[in-house]
N, C-alpha and C positions, 0 to 999 in steps of 0.2 A: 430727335434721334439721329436722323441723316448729319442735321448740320455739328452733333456731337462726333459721329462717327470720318467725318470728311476733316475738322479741323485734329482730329485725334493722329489722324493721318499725315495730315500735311504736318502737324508738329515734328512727327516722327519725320517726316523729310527733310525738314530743317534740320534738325539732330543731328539726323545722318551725312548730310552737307556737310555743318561744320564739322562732324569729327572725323570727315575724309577728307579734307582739300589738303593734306599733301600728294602737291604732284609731284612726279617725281622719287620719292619716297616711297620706299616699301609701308606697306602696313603694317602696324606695330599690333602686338598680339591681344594687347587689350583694347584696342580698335576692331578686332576680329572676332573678340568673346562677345564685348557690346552688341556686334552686327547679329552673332550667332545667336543672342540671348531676345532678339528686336524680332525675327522671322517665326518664331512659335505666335508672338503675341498678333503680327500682323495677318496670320493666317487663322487664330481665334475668331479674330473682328471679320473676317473676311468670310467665315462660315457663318457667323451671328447676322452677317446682315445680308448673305445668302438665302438663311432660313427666313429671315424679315421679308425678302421679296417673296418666298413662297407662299407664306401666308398672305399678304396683301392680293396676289395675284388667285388666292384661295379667296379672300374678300371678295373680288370683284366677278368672281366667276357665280358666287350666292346672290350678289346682289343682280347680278342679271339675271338670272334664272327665277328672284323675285320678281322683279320686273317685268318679265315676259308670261308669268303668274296673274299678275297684277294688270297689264293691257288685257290680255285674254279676258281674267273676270270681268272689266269694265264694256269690254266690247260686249259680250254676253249680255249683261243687265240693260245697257243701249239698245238691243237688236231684239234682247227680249228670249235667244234661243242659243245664234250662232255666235261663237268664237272665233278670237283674228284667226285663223287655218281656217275655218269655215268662210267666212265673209270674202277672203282672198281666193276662195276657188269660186265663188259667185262670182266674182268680176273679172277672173280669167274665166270664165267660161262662157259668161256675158262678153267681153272685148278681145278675148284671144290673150298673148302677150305682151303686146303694145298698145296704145290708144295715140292717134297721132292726132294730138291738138295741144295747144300752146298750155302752159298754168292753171289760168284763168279759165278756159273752156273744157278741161280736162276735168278739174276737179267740181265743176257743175256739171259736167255728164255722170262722170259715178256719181257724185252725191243725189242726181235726183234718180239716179236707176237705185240707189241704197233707201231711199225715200220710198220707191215704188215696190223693192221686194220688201222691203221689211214693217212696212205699213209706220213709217218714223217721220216726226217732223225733220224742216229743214235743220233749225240748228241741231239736232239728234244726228243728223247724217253727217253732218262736219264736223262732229266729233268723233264720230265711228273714220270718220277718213283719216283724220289728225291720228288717231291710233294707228292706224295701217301705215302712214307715212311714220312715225315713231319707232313701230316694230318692224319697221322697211322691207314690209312686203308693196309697197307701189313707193315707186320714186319716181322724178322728174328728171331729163337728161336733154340735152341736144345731140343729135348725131346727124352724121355726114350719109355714112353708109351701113349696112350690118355689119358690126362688128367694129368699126372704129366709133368713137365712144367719144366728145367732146363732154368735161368735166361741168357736171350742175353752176349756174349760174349761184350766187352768191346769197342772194335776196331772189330768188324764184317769181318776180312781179314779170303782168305779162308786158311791161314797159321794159324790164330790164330785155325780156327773149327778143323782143323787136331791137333797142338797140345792138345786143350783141351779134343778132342777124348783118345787121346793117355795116358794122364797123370790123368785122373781123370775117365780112367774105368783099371782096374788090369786085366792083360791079364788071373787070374785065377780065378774073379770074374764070377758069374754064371749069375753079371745084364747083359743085353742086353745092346748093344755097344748104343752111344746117336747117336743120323739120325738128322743130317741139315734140318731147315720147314722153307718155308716161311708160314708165316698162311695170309689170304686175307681174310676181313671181308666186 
């Protein structure tokens, strides 16, 4: 649909190209009906694929609204009770807003406090985790200080948080070294 609507377009720009390159020259009147009779159609296409974006953006707003449907009942049936909002105020209220340990040691602290309230095996708990990282109620970040905010590493391993420690603070720099967060909202 786009790439019929895009070359529809560009056609028309060609068109119009050729049937103006005199320069110099006035415009001739059937050069001016052509142009007059070209702005109805290209303002057609222009509300048709207006309305097109509305609806897609109508799509995507359903399908997240499934989506966050669809984690919730899984966390539920995982936990046996609570729902992602439920589970996300257990471990803010268990850890505060931040947990300051690295990937690897962050996500085996909640999962074995998710292990311990919700009477769940381990792999039960890393999936209730993987859910809350999904519906991004807990993420992983580096920061400096409150409020400045270094960008998640890429691959979240806790090889990668050590190198990026290491290569992006100068051992003679005066910033403060960046601390692994999980932040929980």
């Amino acid at each position: 649909m786009w790439e019929r609507i895009g070359n529809s377009l560009l056609n028309w720009e060609t068109a119009l190209v050729d049937k103006l390159k005199h320069e110099g020259v006035e415009y001739r009147s059937d050069d001016r009906k052509w142009v007059d009779e070209q702005i109805p159609r290209i303002e057609r296409d222009l509300n048709l694929a207006s309305m097109r974006v509305h609806k897609l953006e109508e799509l995507i707003a359903k399908a997240r609204t499934l989506l966050q449907e669809l984690e919730d009942n899984e966390c539920k049936v995982l936990t046996g009770k609570d729902g992602v909002p439920q589970v996300g105020a257990f471990l803010k209220e268990k850890f505060g807003d931040q947990l300051e340990k690295n990937y690897t040691h962050g996500r085996r602290t909640m999962c074995a406090a998710l292990e311990e309230h919700y009477h769940i095996g381990p792999h039960v708990a890393r999936e209730v985790f993987s859910i809350l990282k999904e519906a991004k109620v807990i993420r992983f970040t580096m920061q400096r200080d409150p409020g400045r905010d270094v960008p998640p590493t890429t691959y979240p391993a806790e090889e990668e948080v050590v190198i990026y420690d290491e290569v992006f603070v100068s051992p003679a720099s005066n910033e403060p070294r960046l601390k692994p967060v999980w932040e929980i909202d």
